[in-house]
PyMOL CGO cylinders between C-alpha atoms (Angstrom):
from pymol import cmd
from pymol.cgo import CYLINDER

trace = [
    CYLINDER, -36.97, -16.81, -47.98, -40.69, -17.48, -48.63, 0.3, 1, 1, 1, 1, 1, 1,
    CYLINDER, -40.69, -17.48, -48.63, -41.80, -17.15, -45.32, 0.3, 1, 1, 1, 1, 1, 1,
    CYLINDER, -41.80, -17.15, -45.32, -39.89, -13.59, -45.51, 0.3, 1, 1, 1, 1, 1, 1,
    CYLINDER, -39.89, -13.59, -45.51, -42.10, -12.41, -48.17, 0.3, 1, 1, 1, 1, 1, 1,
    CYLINDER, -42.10, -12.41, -48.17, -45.30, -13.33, -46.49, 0.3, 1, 1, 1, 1, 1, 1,
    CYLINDER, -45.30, -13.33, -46.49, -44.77, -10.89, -43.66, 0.3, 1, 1, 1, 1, 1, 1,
    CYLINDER, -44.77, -10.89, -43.66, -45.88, -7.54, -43.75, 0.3, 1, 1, 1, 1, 1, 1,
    CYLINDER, -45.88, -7.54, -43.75, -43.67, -5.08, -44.48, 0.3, 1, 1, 1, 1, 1, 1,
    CYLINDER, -43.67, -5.08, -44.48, -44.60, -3.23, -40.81, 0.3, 1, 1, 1, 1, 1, 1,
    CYLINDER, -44.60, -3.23, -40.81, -43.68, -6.95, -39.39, 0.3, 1, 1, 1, 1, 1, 1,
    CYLINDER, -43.68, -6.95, -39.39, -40.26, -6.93, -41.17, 0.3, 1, 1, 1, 1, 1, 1,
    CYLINDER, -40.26, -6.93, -41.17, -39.50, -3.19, -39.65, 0.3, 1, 1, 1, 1, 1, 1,
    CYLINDER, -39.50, -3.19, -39.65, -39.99, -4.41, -36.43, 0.3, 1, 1, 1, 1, 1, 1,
    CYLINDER, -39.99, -4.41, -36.43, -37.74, -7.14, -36.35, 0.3, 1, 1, 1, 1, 1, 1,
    CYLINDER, -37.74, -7.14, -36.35, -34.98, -5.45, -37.66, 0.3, 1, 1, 1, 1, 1, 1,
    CYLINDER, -34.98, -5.45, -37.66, -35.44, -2.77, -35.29, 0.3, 1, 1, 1, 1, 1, 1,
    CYLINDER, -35.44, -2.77, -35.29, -35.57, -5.07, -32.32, 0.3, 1, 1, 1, 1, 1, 1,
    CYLINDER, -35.57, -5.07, -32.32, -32.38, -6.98, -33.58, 0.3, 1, 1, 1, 1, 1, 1,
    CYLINDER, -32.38, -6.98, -33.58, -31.20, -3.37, -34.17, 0.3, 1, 1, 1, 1, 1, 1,
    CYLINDER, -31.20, -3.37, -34.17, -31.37, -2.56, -30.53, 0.3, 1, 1, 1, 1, 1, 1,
    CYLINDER, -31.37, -2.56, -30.53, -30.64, -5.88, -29.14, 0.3, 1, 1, 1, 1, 1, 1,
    CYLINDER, -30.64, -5.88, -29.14, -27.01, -5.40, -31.28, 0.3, 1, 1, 1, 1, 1, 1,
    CYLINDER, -27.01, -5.40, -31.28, -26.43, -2.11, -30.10, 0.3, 1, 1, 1, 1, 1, 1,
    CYLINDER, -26.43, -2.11, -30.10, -27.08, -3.06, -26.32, 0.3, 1, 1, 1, 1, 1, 1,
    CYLINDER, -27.08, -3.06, -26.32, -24.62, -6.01, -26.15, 0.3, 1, 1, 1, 1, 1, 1,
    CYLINDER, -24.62, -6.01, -26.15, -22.25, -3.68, -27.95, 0.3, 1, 1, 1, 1, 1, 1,
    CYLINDER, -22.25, -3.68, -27.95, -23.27, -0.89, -24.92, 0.3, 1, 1, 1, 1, 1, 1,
    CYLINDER, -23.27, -0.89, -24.92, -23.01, -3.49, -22.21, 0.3, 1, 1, 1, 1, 1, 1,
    CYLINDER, -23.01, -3.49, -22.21, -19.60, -5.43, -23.94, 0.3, 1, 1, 1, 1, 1, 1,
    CYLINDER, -19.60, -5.43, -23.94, -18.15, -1.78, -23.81, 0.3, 1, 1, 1, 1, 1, 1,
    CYLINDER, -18.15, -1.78, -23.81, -19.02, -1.18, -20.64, 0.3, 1, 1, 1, 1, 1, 1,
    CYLINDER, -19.02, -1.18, -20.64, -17.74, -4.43, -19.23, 0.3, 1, 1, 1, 1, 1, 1,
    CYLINDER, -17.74, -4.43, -19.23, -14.43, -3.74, -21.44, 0.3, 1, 1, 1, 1, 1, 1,
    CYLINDER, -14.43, -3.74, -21.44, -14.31, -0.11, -19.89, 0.3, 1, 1, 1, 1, 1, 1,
    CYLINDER, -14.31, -0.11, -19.89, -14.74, -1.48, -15.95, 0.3, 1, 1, 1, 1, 1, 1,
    CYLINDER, -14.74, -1.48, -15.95, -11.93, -4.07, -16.39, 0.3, 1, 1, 1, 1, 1, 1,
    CYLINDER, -11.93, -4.07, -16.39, -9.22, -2.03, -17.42, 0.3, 1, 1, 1, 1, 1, 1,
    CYLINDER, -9.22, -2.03, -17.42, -10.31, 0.40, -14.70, 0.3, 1, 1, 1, 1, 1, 1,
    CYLINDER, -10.31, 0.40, -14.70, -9.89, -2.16, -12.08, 0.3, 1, 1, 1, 1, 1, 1,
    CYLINDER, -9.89, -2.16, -12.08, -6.62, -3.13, -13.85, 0.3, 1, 1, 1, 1, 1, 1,
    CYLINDER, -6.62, -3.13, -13.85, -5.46, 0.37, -13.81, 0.3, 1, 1, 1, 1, 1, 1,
    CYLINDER, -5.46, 0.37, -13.81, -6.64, 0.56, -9.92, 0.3, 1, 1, 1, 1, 1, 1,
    CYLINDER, -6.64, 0.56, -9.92, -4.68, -2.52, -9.43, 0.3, 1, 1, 1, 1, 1, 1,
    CYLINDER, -4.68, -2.52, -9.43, -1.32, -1.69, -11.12, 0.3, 1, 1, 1, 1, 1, 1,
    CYLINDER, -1.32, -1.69, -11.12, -1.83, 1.66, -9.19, 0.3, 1, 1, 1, 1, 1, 1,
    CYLINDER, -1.83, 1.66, -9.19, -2.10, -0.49, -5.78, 0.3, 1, 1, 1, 1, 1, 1,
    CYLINDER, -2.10, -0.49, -5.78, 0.55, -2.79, -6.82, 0.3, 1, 1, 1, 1, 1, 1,
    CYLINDER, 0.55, -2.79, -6.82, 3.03, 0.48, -7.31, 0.3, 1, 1, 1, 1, 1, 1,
    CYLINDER, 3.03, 0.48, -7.31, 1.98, 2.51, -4.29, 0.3, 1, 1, 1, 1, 1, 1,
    CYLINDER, 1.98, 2.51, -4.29, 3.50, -1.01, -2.49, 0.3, 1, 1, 1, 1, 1, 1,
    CYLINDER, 3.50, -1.01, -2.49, 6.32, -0.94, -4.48, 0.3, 1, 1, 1, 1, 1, 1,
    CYLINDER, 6.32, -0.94, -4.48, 7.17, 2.55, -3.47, 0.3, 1, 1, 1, 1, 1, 1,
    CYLINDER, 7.17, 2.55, -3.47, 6.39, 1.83, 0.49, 0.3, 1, 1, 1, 1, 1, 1,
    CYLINDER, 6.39, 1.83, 0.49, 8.64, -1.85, -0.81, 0.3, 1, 1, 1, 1, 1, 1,
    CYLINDER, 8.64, -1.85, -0.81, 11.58, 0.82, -1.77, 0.3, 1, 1, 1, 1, 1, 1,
    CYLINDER, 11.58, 0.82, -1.77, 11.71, 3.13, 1.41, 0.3, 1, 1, 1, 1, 1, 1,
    CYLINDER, 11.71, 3.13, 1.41, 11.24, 0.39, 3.67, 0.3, 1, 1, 1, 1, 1, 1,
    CYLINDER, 11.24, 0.39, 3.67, 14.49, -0.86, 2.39, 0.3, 1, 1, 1, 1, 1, 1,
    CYLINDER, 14.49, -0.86, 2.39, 16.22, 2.38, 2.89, 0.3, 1, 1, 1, 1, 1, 1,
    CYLINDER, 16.22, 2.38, 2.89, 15.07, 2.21, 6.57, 0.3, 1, 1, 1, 1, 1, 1,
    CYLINDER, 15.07, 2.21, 6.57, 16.39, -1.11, 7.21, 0.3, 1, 1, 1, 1, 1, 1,
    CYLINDER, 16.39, -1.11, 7.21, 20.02, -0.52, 5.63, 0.3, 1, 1, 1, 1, 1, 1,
    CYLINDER, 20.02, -0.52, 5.63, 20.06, 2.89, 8.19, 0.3, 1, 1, 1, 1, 1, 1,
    CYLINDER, 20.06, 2.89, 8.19, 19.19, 0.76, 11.30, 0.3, 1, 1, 1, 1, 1, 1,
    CYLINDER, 19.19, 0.76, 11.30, 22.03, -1.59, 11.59, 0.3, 1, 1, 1, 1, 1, 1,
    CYLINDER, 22.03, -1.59, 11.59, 24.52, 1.61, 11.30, 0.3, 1, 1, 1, 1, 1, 1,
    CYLINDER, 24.52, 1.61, 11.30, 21.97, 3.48, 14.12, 0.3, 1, 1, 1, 1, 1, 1,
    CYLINDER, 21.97, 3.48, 14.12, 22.25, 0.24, 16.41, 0.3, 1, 1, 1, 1, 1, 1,
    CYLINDER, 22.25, 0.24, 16.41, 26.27, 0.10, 15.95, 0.3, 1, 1, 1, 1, 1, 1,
    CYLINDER, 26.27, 0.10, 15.95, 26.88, 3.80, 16.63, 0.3, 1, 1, 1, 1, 1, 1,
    CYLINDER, 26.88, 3.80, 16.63, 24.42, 3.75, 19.77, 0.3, 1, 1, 1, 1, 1, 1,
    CYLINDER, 24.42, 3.75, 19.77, 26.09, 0.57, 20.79, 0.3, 1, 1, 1, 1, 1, 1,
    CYLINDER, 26.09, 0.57, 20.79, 29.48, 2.16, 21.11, 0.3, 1, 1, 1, 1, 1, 1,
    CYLINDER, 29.48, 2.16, 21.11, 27.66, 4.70, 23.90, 0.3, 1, 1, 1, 1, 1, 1,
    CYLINDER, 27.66, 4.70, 23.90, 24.84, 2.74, 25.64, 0.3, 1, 1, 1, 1, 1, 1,
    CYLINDER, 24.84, 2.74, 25.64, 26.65, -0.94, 26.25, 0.3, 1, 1, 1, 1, 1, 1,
    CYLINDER, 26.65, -0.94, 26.25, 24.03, -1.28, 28.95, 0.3, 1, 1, 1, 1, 1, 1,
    CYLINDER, 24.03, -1.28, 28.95, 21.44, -1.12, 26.51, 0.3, 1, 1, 1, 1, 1, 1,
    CYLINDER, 21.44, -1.12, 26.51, 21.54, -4.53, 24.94, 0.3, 1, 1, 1, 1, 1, 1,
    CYLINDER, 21.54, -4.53, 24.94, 17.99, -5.62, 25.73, 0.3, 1, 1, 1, 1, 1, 1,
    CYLINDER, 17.99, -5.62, 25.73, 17.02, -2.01, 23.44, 0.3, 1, 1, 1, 1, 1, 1,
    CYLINDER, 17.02, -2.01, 23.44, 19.30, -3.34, 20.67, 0.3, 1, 1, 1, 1, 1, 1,
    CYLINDER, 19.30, -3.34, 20.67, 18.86, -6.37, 20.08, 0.3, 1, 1, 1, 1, 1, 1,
    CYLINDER, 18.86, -6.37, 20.08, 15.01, -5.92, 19.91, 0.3, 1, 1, 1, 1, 1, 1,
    CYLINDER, 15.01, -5.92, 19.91, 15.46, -3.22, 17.30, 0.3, 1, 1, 1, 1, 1, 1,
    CYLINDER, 15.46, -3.22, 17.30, 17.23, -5.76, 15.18, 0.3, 1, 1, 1, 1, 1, 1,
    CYLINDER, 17.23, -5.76, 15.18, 14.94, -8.70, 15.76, 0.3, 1, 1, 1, 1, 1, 1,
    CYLINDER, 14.94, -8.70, 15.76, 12.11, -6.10, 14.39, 0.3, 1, 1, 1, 1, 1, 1,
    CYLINDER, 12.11, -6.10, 14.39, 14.05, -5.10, 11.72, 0.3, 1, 1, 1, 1, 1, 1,
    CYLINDER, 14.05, -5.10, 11.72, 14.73, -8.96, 10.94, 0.3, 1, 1, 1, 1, 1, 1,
    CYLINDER, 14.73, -8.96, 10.94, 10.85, -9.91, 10.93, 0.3, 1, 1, 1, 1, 1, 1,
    CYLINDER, 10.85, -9.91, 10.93, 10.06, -6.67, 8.81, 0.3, 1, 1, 1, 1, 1, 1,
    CYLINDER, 10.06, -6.67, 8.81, 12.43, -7.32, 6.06, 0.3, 1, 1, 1, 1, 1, 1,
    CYLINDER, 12.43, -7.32, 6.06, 10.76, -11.05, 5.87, 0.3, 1, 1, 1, 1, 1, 1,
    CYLINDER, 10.76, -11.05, 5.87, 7.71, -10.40, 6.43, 0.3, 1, 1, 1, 1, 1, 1,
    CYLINDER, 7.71, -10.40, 6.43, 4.76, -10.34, 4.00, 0.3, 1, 1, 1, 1, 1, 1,
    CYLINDER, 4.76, -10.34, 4.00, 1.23, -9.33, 2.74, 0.3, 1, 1, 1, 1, 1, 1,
    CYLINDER, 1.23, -9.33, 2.74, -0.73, -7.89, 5.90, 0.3, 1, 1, 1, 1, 1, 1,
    CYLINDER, -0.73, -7.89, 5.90, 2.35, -9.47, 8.22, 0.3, 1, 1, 1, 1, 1, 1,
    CYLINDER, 2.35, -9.47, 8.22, 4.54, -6.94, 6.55, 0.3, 1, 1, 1, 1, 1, 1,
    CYLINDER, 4.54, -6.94, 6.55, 2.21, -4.27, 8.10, 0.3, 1, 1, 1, 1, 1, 1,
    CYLINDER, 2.21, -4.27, 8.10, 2.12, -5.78, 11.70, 0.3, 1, 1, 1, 1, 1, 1,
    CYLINDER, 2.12, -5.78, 11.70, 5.45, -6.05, 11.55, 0.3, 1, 1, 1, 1, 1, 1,
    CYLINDER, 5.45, -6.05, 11.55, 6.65, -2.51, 10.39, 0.3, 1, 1, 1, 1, 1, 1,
    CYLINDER, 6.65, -2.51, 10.39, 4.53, -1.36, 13.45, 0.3, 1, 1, 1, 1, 1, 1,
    CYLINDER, 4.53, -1.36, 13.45, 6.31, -3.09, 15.60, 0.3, 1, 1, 1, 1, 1, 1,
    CYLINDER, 6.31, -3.09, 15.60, 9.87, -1.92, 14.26, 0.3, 1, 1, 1, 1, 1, 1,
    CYLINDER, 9.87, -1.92, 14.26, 8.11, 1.56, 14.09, 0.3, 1, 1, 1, 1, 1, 1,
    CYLINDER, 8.11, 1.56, 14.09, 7.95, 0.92, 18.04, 0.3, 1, 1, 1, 1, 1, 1,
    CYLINDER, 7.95, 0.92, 18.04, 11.24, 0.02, 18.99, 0.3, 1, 1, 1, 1, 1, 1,
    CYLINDER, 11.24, 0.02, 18.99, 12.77, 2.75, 16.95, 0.3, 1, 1, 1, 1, 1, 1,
    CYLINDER, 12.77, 2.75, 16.95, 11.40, 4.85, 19.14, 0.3, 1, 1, 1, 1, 1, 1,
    CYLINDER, 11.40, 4.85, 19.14, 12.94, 3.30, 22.19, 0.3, 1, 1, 1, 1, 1, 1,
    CYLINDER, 12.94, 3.30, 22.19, 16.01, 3.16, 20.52, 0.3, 1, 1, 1, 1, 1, 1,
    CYLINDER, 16.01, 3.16, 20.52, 16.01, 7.04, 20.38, 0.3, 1, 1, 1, 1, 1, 1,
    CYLINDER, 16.01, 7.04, 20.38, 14.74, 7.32, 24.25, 0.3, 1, 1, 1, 1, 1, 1,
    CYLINDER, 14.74, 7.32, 24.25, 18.13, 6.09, 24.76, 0.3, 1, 1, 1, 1, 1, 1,
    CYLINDER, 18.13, 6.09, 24.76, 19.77, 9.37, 23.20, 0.3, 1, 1, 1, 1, 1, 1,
    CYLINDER, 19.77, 9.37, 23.20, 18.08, 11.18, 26.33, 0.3, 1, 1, 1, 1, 1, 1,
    CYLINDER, 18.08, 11.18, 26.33, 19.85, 8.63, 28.55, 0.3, 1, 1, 1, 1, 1, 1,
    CYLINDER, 19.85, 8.63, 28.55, 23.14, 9.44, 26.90, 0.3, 1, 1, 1, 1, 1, 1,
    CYLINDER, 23.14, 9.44, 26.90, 24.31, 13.16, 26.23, 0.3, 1, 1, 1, 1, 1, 1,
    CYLINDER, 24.31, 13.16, 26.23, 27.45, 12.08, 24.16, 0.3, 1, 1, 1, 1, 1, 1,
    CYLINDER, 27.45, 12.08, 24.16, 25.49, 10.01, 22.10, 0.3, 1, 1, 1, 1, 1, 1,
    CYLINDER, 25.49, 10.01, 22.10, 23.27, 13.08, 21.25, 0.3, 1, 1, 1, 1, 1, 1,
    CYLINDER, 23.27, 13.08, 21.25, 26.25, 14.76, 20.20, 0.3, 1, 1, 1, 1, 1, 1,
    CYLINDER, 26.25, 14.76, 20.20, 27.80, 12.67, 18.03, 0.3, 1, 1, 1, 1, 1, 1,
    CYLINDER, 27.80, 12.67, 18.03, 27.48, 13.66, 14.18, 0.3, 1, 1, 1, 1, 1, 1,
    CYLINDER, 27.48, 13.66, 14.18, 27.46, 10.15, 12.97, 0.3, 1, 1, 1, 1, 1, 1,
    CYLINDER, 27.46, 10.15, 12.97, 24.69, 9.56, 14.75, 0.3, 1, 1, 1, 1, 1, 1,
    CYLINDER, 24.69, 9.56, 14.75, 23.26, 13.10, 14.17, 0.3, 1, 1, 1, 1, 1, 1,
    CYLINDER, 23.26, 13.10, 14.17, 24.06, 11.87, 10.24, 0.3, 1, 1, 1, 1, 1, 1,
    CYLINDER, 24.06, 11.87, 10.24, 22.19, 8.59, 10.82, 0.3, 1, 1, 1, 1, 1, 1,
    CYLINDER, 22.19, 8.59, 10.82, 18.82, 10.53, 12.67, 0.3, 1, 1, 1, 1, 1, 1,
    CYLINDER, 18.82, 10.53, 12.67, 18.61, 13.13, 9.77, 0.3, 1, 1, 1, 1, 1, 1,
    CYLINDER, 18.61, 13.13, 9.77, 18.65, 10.50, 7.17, 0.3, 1, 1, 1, 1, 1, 1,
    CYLINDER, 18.65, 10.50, 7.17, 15.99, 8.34, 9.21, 0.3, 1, 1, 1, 1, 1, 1,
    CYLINDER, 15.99, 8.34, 9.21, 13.61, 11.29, 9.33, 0.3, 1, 1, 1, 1, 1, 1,
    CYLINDER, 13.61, 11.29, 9.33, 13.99, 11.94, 5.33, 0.3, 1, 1, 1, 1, 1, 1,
    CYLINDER, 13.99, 11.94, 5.33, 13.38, 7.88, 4.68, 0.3, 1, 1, 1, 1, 1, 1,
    CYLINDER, 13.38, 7.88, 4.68, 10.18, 8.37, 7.47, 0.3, 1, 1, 1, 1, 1, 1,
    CYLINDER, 10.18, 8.37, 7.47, 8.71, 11.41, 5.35, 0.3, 1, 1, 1, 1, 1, 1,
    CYLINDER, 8.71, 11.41, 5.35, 9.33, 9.29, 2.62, 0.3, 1, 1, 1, 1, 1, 1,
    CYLINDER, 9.33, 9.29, 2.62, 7.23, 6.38, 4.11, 0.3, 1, 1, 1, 1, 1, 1,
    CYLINDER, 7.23, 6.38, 4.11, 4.62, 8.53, 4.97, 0.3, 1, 1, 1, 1, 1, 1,
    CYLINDER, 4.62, 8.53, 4.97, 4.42, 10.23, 1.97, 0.3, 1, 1, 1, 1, 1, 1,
    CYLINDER, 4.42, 10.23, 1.97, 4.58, 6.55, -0.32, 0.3, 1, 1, 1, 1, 1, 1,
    CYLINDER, 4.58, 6.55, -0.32, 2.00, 5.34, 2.41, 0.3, 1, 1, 1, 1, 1, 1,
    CYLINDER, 2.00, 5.34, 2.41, -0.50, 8.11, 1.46, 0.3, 1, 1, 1, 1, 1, 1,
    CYLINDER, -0.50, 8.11, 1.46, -0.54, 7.48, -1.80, 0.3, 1, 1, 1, 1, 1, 1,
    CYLINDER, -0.54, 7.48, -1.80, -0.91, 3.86, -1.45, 0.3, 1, 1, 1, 1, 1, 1,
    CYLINDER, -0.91, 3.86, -1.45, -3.50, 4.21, 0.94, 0.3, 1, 1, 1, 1, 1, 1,
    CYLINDER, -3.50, 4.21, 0.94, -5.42, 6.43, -1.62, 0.3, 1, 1, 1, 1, 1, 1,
    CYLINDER, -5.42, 6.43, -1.62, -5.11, 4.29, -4.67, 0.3, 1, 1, 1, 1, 1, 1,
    CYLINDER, -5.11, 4.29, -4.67, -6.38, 1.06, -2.46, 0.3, 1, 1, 1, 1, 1, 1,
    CYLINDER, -6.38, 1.06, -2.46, -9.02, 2.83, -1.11, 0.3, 1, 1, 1, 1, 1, 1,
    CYLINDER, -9.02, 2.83, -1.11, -10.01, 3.71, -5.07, 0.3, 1, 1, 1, 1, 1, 1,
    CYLINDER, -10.01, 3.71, -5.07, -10.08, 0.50, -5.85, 0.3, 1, 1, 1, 1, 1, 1,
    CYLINDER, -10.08, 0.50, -5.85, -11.72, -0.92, -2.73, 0.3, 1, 1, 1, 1, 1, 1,
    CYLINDER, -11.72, -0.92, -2.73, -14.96, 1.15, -3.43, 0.3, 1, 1, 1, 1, 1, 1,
    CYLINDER, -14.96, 1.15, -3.43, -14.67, 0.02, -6.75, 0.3, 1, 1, 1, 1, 1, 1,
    CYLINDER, -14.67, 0.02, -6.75, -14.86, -3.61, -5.78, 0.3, 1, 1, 1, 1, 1, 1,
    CYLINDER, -14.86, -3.61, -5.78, -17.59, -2.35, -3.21, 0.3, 1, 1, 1, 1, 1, 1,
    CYLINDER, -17.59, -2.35, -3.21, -19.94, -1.19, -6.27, 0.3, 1, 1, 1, 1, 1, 1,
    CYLINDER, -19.94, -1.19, -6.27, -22.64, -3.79, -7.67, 0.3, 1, 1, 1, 1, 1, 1,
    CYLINDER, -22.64, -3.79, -7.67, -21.69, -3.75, -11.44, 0.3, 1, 1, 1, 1, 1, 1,
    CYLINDER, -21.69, -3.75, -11.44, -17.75, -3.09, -11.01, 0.3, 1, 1, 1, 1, 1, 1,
    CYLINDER, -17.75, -3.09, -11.01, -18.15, -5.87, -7.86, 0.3, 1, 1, 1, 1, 1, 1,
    CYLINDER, -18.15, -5.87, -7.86, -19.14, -8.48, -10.55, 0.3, 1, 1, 1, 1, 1, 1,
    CYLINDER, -19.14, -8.48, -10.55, -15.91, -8.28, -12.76, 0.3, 1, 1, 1, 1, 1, 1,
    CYLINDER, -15.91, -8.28, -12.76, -13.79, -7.73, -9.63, 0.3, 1, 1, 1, 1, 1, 1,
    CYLINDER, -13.79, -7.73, -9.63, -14.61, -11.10, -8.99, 0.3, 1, 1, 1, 1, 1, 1,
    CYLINDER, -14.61, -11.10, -8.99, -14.04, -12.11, -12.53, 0.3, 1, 1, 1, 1, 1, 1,
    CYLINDER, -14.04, -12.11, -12.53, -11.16, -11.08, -12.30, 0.3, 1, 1, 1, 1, 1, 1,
    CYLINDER, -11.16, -11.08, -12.30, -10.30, -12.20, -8.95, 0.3, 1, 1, 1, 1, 1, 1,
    CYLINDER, -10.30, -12.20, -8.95, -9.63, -8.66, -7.59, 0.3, 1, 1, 1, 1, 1, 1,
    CYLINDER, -9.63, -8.66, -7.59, -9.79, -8.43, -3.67, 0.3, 1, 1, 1, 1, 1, 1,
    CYLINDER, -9.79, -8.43, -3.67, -9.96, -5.78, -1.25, 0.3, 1, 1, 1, 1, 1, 1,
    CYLINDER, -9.96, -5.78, -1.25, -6.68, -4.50, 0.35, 0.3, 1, 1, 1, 1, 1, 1,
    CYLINDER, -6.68, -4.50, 0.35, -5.45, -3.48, 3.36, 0.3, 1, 1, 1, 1, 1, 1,
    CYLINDER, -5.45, -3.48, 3.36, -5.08, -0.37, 4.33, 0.3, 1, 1, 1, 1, 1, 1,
    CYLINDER, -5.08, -0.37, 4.33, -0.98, 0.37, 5.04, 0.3, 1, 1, 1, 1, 1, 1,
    CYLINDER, -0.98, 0.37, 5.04, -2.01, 1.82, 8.91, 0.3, 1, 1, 1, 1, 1, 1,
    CYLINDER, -2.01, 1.82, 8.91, -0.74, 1.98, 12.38, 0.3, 1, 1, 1, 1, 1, 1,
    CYLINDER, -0.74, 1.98, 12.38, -2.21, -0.28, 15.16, 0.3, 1, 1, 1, 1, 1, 1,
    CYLINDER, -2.21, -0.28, 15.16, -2.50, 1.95, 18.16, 0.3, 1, 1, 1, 1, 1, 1,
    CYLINDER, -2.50, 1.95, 18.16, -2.15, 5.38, 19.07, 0.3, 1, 1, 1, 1, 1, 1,
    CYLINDER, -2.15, 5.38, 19.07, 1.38, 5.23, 20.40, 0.3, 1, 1, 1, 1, 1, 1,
    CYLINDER, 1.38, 5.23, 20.40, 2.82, 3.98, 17.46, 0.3, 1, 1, 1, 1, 1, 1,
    CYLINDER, 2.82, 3.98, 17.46, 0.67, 6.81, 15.25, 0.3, 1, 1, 1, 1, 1, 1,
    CYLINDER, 0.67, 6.81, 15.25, 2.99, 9.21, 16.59, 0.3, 1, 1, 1, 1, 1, 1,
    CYLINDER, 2.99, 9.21, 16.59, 5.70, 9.83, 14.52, 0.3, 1, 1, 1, 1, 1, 1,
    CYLINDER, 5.70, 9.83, 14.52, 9.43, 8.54, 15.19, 0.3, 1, 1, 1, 1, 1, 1,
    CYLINDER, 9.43, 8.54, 15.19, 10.95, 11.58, 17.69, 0.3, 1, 1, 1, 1, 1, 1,
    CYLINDER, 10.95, 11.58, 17.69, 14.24, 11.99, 15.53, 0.3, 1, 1, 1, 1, 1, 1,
    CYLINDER, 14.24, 11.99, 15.53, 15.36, 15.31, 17.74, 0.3, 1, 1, 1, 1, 1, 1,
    CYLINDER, 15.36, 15.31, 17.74, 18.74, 16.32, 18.94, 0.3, 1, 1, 1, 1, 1, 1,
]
cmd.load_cgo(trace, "trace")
């Protein structure tokens, strides 16, 4: 308390000024650290959602393609090789996971397609309205897929550059945030889209 009063008054000023601004920049950077996390948590739940949509469409698709492989079975018997590998890629999509889950929805992506070469093969196939049913339904669930994809795509990419900035980077790794995946196709053939025509 002594030692208070011998400073100069200009002395005492000075202090409190520093401590003044010290306080109010760990307040700034505290805020600022509080404001980046829950941005990155937002980006994350976003992420986490945008899979969760893709999660729910995906299902759709793979409780159409056992009816689409039983109605084409009743016209292309011949076409067992076709078949079965549509189901084995449905099979390893439905169990697959994290970047597998990708991979492996390319490859069903692929023998979908082959499975509606087949139609081309088989003129009373093409005309039968079950099937016609089935094809319609498949290309609503694929617009849906592409449409969930987008968005997901978008909101990873959000939070990717996030992660990619210096200051955000640091409390990414704080929290233990990692880059994802982009949900994309492998190669060109399987960018285009699954031919549902009749």
């Amino acid at each position: 308390m002594n030692g208070l009063l011998l400073l100069p008054m200009g002395a005492i000023i000075g202090i409190s000024v520093g401590a003044g601004i010290l306080v109010l920049l760990v307040i700034i950077l505290i805020a600022w650290y509080i404001s980046t996390f829950n941005k990155l948590q937002r980006l994350k739940n976003l992420v986490e959602e945008g899979w969760s949509t893709i999660d729910v469409q995906l299902k759709k698709r793979y409780d159409l393609i056992p009816n689409l492989v039983e109605t084409v079975k009743g016209y292309a018997k011949h076409e067992s090789e076709t078949l079965e590998a549509v189901i084995r890629a449905r099979n390893a999509a439905m169990t697959a996971s994290g970047d597998g889950k990708i991979a492996a929805e390319n490859m069903l992506t692929g023998t979908l397609k082959s499975l509606f070469a087949l139609q081309e093969a088989y003129p009373q196939l093409k005309a039968n309205t079950n099937f016609i049913d089935l094809q319609n339904q498949l290309k609503v669930v694929e617009t849906e897929i592409a449409s969930a994809r987008r968005y997901y795509n978008g909101t990873v990419k959000e939070m990717n550059t996030k992660i990619d900035m210096f200051f955000a980077g640091m409390v990414a790794r704080k929290m233990k945030l990692e880059k994802r995946k982009y949900f994309e196709l492998d190669s060109e053939e399987e960018r285009k889209a699954v031919k549902v025509s009749f």
